[in-house]
N, CA, C and O atoms as CSV, one atom per row, in Angstrom:
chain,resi,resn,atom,element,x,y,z
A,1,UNK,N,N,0.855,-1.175,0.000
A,1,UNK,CA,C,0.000,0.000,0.000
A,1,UNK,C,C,0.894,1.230,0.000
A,1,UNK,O,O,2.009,1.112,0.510
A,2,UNK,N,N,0.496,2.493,-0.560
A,2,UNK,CA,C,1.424,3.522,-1.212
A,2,UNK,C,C,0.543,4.755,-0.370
A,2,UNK,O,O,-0.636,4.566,-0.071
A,3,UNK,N,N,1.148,5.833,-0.082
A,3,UNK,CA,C,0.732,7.139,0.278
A,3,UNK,C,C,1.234,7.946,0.016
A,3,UNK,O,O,2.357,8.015,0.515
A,4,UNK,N,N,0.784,9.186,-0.978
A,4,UNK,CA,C,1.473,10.060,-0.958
A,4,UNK,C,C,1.147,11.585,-0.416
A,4,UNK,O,O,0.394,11.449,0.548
A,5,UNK,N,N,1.321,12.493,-0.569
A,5,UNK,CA,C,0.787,13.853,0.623
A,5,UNK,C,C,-0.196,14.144,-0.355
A,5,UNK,O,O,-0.137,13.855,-1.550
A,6,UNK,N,N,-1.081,14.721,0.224
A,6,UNK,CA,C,-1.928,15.839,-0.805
A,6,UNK,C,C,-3.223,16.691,0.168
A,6,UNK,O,O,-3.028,16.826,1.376
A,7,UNK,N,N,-4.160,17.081,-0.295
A,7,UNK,CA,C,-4.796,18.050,0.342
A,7,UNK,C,C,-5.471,17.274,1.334
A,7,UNK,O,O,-5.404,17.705,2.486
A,8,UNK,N,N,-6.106,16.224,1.129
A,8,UNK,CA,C,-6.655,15.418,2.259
A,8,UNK,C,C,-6.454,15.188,3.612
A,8,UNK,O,O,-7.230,14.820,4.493
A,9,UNK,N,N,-4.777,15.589,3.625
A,9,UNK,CA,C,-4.266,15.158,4.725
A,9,UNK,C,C,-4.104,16.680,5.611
A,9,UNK,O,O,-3.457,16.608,6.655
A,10,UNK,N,N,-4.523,17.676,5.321
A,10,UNK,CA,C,-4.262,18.498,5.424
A,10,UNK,C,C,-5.330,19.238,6.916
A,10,UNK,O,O,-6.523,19.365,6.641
A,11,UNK,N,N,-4.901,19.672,8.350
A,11,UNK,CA,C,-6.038,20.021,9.053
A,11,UNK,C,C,-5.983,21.542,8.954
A,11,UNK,O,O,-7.156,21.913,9.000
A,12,UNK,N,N,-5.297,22.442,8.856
A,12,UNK,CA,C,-5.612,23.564,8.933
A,12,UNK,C,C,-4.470,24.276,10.298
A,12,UNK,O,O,-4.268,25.421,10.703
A,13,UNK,N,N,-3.914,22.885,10.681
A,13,UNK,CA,C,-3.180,23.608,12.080
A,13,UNK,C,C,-2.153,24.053,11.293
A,13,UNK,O,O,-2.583,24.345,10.177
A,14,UNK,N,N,-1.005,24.222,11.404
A,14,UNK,CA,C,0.170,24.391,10.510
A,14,UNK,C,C,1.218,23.369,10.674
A,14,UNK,O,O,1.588,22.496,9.888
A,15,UNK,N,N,1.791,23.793,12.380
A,15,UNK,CA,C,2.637,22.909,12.874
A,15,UNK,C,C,2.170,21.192,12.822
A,15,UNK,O,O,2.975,20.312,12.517
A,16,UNK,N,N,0.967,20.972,13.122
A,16,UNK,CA,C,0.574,20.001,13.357
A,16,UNK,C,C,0.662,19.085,11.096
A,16,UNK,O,O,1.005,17.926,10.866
A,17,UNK,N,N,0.348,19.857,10.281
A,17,UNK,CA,C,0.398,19.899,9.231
A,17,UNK,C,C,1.702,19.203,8.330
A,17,UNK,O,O,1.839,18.343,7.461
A,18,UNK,N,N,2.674,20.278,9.223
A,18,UNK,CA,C,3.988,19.997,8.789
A,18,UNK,C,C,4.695,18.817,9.569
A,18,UNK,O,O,5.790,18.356,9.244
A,19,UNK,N,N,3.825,18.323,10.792
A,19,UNK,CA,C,4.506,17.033,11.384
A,19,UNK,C,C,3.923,15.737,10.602
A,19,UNK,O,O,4.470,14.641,10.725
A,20,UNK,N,N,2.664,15.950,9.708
A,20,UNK,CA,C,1.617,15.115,9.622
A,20,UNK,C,C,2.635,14.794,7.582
A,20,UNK,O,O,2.922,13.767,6.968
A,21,UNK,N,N,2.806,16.158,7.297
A,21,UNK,CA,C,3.475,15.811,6.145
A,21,UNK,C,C,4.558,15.400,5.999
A,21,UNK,O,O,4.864,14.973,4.886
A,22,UNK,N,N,5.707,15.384,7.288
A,22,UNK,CA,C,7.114,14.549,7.598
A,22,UNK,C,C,6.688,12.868,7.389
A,22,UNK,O,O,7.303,12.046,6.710
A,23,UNK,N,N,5.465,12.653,8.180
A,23,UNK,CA,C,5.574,11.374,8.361
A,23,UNK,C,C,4.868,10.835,7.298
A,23,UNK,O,O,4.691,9.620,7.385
A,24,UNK,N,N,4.434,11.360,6.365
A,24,UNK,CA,C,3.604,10.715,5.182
A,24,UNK,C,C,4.516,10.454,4.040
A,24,UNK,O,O,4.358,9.514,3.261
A,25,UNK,N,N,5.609,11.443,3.964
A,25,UNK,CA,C,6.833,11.691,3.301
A,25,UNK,C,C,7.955,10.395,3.239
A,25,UNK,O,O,8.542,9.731,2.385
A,26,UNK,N,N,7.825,10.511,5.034
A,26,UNK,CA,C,8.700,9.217,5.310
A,26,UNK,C,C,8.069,7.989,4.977
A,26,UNK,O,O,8.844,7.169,4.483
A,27,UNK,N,N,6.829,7.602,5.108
A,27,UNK,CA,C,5.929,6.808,4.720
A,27,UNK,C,C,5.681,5.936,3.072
A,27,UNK,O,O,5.228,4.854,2.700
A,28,UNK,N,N,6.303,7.199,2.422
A,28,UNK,CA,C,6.292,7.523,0.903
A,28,UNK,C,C,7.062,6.807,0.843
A,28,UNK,O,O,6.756,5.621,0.718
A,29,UNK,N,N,8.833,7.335,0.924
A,29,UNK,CA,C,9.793,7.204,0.827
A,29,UNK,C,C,9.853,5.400,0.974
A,29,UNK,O,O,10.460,4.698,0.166
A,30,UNK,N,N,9.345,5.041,1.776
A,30,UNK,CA,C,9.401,3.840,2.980
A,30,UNK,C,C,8.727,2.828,1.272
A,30,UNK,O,O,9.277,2.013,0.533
A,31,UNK,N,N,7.411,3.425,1.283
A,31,UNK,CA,C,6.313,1.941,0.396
A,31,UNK,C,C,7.504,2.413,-0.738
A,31,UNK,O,O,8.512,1.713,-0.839
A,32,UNK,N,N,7.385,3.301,-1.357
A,32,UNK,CA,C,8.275,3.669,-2.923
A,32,UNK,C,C,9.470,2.270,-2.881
A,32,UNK,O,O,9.750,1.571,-3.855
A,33,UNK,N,N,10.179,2.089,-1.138
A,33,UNK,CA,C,11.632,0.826,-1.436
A,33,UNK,C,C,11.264,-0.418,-1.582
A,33,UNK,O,O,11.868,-1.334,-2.140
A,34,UNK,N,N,9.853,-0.416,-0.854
A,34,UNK,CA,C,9.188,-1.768,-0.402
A,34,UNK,C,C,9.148,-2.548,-1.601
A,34,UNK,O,O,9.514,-3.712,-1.763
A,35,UNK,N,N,8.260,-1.111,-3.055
A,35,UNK,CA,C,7.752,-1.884,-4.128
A,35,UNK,C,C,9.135,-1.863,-4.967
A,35,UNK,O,O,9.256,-2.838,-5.709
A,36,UNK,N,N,9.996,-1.110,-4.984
A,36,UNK,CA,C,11.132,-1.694,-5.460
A,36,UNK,C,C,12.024,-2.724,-4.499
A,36,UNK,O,O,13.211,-2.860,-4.794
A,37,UNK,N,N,11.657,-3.222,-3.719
A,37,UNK,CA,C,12.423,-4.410,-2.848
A,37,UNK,C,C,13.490,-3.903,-2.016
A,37,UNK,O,O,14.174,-4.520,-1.199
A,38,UNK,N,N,13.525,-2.822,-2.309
A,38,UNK,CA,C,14.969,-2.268,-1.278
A,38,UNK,C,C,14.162,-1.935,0.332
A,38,UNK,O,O,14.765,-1.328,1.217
A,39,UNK,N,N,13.199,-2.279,0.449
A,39,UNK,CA,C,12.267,-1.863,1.654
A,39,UNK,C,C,13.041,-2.532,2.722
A,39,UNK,O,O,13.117,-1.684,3.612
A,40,UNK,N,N,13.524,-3.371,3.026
A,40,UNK,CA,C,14.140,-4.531,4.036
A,40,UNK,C,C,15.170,-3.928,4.350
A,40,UNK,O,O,15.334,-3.733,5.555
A,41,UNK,N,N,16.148,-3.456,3.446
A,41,UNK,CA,C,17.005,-2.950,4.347
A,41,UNK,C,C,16.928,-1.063,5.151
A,41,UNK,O,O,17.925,-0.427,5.492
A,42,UNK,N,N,15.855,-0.705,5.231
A,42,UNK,CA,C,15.445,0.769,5.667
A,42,UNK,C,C,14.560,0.578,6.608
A,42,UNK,O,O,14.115,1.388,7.421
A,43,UNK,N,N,14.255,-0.853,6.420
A,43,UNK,CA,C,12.884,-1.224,8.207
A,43,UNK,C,C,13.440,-1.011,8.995
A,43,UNK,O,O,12.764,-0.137,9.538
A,44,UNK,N,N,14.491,-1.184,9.722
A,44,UNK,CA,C,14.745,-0.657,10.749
A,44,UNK,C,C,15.008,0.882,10.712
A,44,UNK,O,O,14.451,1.468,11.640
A,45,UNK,N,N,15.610,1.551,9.996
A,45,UNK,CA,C,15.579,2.782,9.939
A,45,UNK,C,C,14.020,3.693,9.893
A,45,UNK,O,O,13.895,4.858,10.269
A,46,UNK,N,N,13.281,3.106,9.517
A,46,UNK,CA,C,11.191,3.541,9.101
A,46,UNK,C,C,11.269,3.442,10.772
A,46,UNK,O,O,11.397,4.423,11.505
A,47,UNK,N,N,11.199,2.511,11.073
A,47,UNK,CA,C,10.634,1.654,12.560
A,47,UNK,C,C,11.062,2.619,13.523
A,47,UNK,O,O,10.174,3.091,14.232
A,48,UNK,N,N,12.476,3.094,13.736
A,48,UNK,CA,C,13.024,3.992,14.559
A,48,UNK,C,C,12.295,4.998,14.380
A,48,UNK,O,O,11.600,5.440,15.296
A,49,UNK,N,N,12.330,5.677,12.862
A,49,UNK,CA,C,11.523,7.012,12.825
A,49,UNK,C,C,10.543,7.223,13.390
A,49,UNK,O,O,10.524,8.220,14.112
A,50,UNK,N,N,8.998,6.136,13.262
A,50,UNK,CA,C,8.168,5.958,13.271
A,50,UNK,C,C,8.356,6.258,15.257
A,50,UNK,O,O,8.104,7.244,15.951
A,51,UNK,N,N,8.851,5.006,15.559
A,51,UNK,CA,C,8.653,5.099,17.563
A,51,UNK,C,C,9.183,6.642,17.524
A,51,UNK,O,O,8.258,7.451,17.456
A,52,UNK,N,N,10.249,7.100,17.549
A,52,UNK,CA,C,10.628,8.801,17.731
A,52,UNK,C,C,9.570,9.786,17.672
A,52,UNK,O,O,8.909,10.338,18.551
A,53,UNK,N,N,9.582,9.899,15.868
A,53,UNK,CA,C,8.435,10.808,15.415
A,53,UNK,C,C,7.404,10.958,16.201
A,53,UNK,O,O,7.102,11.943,16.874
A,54,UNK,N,N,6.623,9.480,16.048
A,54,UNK,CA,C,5.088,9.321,16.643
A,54,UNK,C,C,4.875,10.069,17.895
A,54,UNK,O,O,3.990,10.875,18.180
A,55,UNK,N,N,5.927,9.610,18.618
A,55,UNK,CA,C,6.033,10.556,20.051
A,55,UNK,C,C,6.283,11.930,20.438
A,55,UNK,O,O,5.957,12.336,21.553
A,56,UNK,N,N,6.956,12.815,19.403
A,56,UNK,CA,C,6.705,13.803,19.367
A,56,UNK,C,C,5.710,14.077,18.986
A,56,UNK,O,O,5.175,14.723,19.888
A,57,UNK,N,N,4.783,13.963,17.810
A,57,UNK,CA,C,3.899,14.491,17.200
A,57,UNK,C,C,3.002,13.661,18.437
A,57,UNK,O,O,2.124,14.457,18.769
A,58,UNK,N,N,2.940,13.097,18.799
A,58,UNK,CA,C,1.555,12.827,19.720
A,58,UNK,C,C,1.559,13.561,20.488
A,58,UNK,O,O,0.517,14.043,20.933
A,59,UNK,N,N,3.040,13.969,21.002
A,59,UNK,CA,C,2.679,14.914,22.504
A,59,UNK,C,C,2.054,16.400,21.954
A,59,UNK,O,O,1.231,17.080,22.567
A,60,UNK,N,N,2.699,16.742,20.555
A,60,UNK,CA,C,2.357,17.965,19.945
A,60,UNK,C,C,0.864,18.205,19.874
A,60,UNK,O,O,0.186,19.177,20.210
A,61,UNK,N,N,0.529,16.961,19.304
A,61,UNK,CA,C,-1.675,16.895,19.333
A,61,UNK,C,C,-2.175,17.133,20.754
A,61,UNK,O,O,-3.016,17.938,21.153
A,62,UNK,N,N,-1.481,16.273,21.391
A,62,UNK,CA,C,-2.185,16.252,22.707
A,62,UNK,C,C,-2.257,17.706,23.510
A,62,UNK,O,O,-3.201,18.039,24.226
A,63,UNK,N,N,-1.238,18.394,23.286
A,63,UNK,CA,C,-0.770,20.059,24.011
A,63,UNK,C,C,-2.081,20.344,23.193
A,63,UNK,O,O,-3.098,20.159,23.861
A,64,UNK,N,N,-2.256,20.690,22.100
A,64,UNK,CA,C,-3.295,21.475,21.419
A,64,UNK,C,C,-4.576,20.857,22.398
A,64,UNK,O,O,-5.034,21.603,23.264
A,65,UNK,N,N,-4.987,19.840,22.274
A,65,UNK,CA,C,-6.637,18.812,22.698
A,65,UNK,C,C,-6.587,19.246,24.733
A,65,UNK,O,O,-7.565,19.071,25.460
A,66,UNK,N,N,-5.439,19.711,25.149
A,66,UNK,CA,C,-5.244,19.857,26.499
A,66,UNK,C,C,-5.275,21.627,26.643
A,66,UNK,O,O,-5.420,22.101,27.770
A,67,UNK,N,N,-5.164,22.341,25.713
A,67,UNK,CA,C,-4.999,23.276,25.738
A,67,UNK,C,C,-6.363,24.196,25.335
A,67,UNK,O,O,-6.651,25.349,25.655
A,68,UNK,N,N,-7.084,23.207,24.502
A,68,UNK,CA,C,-8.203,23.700,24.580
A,68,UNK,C,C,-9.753,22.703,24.611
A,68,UNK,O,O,-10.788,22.621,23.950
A,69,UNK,N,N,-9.175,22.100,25.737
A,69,UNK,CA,C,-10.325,21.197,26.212
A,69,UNK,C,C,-10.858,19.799,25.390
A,69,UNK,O,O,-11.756,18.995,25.638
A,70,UNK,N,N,-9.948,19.898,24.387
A,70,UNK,CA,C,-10.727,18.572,23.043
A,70,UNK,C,C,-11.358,17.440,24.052
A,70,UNK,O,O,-10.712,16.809,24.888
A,71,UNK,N,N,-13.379,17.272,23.671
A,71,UNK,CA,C,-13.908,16.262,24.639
A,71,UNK,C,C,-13.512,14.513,24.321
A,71,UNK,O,O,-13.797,13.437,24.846
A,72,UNK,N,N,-12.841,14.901,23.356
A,72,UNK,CA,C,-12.460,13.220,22.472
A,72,UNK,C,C,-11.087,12.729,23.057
A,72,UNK,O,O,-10.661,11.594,22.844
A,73,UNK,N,N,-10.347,13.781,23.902
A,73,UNK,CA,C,-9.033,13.329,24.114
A,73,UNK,C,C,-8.220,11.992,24.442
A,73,UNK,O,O,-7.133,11.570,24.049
A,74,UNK,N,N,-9.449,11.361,25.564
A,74,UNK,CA,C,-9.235,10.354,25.857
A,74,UNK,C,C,-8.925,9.223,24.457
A,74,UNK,O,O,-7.858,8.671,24.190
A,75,UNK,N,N,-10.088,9.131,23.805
A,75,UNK,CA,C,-9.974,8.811,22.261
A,75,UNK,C,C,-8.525,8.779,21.846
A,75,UNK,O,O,-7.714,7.854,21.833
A,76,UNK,N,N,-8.427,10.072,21.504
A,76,UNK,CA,C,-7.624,10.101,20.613
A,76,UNK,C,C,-5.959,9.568,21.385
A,76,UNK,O,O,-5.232,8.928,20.625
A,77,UNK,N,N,-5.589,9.755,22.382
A,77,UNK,CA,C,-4.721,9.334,23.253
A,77,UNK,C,C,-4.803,7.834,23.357
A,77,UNK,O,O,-3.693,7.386,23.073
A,78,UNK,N,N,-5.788,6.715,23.692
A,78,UNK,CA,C,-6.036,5.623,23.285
A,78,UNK,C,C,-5.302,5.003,21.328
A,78,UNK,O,O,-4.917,3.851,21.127
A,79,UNK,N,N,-5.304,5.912,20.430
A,79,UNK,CA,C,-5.663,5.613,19.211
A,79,UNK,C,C,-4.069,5.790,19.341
A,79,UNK,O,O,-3.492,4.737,19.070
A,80,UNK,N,N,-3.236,6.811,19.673
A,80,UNK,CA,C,-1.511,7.294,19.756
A,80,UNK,C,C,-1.148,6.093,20.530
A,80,UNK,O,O,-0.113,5.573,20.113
A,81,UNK,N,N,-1.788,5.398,21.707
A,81,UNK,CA,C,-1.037,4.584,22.631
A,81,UNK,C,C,-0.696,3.221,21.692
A,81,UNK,O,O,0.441,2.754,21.632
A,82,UNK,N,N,-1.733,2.712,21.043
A,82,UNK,CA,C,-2.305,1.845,20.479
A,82,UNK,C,C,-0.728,1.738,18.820
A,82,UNK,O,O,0.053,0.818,18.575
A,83,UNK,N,N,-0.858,2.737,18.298
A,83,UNK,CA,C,0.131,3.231,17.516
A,83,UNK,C,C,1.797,2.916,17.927
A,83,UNK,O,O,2.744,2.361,17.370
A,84,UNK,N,N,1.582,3.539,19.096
A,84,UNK,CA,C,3.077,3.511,19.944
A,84,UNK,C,C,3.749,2.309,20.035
A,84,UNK,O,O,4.892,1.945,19.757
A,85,UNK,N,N,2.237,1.498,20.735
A,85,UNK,CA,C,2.761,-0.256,21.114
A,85,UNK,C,C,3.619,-1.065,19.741
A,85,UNK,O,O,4.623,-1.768,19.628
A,86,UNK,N,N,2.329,-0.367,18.615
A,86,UNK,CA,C,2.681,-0.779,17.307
A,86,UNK,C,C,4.172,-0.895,17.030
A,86,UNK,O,O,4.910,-1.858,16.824
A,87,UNK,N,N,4.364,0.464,17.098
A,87,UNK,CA,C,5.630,0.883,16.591
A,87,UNK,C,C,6.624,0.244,17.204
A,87,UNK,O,O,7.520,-0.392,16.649
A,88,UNK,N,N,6.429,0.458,18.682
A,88,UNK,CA,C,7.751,-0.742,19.384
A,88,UNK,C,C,7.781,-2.169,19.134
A,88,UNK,O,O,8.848,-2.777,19.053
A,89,UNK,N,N,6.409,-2.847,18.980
A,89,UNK,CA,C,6.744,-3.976,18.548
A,89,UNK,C,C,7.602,-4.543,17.191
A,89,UNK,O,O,8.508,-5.376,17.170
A,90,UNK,N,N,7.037,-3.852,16.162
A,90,UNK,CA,C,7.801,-4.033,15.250
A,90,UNK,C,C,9.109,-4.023,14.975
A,90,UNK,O,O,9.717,-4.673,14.125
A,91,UNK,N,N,9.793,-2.663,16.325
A,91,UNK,CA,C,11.091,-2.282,16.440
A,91,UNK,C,C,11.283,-3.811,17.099
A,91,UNK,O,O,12.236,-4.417,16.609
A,92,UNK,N,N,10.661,-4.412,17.956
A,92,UNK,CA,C,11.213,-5.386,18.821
A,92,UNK,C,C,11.283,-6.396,17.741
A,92,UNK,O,O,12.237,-7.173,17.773
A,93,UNK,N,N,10.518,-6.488,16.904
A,93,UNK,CA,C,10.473,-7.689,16.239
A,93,UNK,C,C,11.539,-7.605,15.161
A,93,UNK,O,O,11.767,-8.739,14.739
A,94,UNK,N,N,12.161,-6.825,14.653
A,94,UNK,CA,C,13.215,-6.289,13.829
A,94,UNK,C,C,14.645,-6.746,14.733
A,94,UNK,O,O,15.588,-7.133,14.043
A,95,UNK,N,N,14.754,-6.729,15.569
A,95,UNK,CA,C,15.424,-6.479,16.657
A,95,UNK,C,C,15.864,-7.834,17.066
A,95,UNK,O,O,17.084,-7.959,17.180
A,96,UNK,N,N,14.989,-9.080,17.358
A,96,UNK,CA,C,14.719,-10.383,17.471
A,96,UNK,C,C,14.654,-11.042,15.947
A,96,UNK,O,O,15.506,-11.927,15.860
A,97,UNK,N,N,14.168,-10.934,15.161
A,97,UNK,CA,C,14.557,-11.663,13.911
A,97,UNK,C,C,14.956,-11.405,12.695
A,97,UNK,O,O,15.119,-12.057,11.663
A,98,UNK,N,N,15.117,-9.978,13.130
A,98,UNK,CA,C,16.234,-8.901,11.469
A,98,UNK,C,C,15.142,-8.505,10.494
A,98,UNK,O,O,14.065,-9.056,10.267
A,99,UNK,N,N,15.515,-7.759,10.138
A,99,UNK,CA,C,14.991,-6.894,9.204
A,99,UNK,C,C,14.490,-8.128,8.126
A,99,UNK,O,O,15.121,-9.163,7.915
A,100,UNK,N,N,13.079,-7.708,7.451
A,100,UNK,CA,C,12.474,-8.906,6.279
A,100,UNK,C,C,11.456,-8.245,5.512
A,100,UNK,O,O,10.749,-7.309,5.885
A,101,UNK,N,N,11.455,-8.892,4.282
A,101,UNK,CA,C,10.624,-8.352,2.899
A,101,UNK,C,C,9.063,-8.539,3.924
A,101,UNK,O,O,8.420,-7.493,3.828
A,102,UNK,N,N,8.454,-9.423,4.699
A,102,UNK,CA,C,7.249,-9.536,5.405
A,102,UNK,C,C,7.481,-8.601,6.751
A,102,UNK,O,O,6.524,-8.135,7.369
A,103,UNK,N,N,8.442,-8.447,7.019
A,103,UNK,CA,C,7.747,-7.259,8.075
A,103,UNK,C,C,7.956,-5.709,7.097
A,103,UNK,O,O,7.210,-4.802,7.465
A,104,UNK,N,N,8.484,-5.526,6.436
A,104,UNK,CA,C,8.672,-4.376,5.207
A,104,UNK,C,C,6.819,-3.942,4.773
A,104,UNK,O,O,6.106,-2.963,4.998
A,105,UNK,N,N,6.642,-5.128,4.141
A,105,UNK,CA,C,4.862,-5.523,4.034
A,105,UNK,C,C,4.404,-5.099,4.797
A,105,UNK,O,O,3.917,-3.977,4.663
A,106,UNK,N,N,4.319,-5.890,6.166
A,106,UNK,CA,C,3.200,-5.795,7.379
A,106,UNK,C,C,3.212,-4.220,7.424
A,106,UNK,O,O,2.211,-3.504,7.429
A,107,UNK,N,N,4.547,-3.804,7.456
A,107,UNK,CA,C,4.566,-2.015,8.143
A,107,UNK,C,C,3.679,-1.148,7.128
A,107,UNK,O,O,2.847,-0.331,7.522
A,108,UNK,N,N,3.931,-1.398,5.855
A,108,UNK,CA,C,3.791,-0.629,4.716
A,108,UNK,C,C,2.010,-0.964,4.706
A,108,UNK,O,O,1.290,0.014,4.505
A,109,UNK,N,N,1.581,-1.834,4.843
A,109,UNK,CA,C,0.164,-1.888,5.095
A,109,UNK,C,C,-0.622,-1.705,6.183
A,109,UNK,O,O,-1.652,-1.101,5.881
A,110,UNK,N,N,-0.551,-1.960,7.215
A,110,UNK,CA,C,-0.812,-1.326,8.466
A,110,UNK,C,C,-0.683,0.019,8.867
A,110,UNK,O,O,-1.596,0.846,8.847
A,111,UNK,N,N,0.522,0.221,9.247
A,111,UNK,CA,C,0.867,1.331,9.428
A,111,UNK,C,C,0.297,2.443,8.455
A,111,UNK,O,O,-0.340,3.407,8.880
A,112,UNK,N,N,0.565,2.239,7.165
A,112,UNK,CA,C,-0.297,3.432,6.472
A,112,UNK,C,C,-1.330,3.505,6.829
A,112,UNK,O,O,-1.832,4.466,7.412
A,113,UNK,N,N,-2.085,1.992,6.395
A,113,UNK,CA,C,-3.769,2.127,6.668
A,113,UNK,C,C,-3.949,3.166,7.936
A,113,UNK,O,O,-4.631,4.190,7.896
A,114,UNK,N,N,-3.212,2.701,9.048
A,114,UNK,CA,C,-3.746,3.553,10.435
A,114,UNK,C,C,-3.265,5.002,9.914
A,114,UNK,O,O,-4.222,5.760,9.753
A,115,UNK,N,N,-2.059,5.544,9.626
A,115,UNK,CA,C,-2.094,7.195,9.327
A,115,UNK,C,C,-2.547,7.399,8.741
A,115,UNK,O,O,-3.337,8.187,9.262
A,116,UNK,N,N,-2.900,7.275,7.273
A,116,UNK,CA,C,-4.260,7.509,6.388
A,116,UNK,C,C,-5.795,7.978,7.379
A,116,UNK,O,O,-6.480,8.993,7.256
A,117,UNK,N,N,-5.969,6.812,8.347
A,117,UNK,CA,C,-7.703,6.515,8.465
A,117,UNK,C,C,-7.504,7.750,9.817
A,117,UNK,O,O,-8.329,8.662,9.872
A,118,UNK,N,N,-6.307,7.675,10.908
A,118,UNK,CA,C,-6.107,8.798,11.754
A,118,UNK,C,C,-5.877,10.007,11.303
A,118,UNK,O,O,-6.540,10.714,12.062
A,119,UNK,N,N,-5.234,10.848,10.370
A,119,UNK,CA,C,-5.217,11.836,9.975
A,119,UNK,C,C,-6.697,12.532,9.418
A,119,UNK,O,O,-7.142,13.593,9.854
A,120,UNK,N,N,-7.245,11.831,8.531
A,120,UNK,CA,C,-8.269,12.197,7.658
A,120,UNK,C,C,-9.591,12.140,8.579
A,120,UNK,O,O,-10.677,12.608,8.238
A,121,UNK,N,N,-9.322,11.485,9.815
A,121,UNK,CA,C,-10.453,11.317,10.805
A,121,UNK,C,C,-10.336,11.946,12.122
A,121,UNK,O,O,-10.913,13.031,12.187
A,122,UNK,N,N,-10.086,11.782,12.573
A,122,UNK,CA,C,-9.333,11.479,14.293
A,122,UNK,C,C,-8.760,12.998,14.288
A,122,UNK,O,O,-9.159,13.938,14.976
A,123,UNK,N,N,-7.714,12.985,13.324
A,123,UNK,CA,C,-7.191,14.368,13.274
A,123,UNK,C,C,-8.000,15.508,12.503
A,123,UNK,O,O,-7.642,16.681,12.613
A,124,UNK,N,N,-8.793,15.245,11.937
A,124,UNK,CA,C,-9.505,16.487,11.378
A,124,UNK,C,C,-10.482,17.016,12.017
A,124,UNK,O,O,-10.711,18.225,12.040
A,125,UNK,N,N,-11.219,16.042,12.658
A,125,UNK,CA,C,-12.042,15.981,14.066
A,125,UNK,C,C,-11.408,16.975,14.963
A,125,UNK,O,O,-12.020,18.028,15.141
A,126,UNK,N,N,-10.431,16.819,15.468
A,126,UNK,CA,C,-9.941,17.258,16.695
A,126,UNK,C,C,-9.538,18.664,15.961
A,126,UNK,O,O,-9.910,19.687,16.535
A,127,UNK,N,N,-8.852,18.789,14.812
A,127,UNK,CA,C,-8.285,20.127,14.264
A,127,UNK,C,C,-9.567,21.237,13.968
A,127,UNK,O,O,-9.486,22.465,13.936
A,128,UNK,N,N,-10.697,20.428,13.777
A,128,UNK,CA,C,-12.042,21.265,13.450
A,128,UNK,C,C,-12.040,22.029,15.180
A,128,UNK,O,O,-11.890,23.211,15.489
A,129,UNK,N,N,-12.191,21.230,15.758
A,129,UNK,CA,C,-12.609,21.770,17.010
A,129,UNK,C,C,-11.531,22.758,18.119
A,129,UNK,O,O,-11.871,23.447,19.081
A,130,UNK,N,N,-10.431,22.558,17.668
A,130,UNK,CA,C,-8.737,23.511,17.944
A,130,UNK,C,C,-9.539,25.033,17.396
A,130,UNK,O,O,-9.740,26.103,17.970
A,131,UNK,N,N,-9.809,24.609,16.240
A,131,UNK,CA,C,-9.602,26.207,15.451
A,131,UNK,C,C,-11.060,27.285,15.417
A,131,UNK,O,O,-11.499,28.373,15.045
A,132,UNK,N,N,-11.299,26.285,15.969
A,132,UNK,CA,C,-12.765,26.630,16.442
A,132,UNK,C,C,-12.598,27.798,17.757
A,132,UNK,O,O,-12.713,29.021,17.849
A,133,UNK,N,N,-12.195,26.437,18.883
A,133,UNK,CA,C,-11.644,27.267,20.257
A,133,UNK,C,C,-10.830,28.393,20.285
A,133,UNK,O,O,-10.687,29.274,21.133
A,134,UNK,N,N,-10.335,28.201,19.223
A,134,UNK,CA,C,-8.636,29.622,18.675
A,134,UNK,C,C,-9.427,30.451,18.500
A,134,UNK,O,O,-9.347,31.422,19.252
A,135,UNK,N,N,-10.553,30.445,17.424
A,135,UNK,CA,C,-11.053,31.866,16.706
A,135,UNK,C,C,-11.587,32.220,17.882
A,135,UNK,O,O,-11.178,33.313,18.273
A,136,UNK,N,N,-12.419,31.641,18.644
A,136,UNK,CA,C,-13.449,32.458,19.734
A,136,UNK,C,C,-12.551,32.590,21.120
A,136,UNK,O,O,-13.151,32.922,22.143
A,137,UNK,N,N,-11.354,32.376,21.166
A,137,UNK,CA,C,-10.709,32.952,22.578
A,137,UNK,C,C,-9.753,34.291,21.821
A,137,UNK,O,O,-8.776,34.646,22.480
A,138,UNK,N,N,-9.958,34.886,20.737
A,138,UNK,CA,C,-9.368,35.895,19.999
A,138,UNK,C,C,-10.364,37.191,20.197
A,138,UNK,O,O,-10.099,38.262,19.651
C-alpha cells in the first residue's frame, strides 16, 4: 500500500500539518523501497523514525486537545497509545529476527492504513474543534 501527501491530509493547524506531512513523506519514501524491494534494508531505519516521530507528534496533538479542552481526548490518546505499542513492537520484532521483505509488508500496510484513516479522521475531528476554540478565545 502507497501514500502520498496531498490536500486530504491536510487540518488547517500548521505545525501540526507539517509534522503530519514529515511522516507521510517518510511513509512515501518507505512503500516507494518496499515496491522496489529495497524496503528490508530501511525497516529498521522507518521503525526507529516511526517510535521517535510518533512521540513527538503525539505529545504535539495532545498540548493542542489539552490546551483547549478537546472532549475526544481520551480517544484520541487511546488511538496514539495503540500506535506507539505498534511501533515498538515491530522495532522489537526487527530487533529479534532482522529486518524482512514480510515485516517491510506488514509495516507498509498497516501502518499506512492507520495514518491515512487517523489523519483524515481522528485528526480532522480534533483540528475542526482547535480552530474553532482559537477563533473564539481571539
Amino acid at each position: 500500500m502507497s501514500i502520498e501527501w496531498n490536500d486530504t491530509f491536510i487540518v488547517g493547524i500548521d505545525e501540526l500539518d507539517q509534522q503530519h506531512r514529515s511522516i507521510v513523506e517518510h511513509f512515501t519514501t518507505f512503500s516507494q523501497a518496499v515496491q522496489d524491494g529495497s524496503g528490508k534494508e530501511i525497516l529498521a531505519e522507518m521503525a526507529a523514525f516511526l517510535a521517535d516521530y510518533a512521540q513527538l507528534h503525539f505529545v504535539t496533538e495532545e498540548r493542542y486537545m489539552q490546551m483547549y479542552d478537546y472532549p475526544r481526548i481520551e480517544e484520541q490518546r487511546r488511538e496514539h497509545e495503540d500506535f506507539t505499542r505498534d511501533a515498538r513492537e515491530l522495532r522489537n520484532r526487527i530487533d529479534e529476527e532482522g529486518a524482512s521483505r514480510e515485516l517491510a509488508v506488514a509495516l507498509t500496510g498497516k501502518m499506512v492504513r492507520w495514518v491515512i484513516q487517523h489523519i483524515r479522521n481522528h485528526d480532522r475531528a480534533m483540528a475542526i474543534y482547535v480552530k474553532e476554540r482559537m477563533a473564539a478565545s481571539k
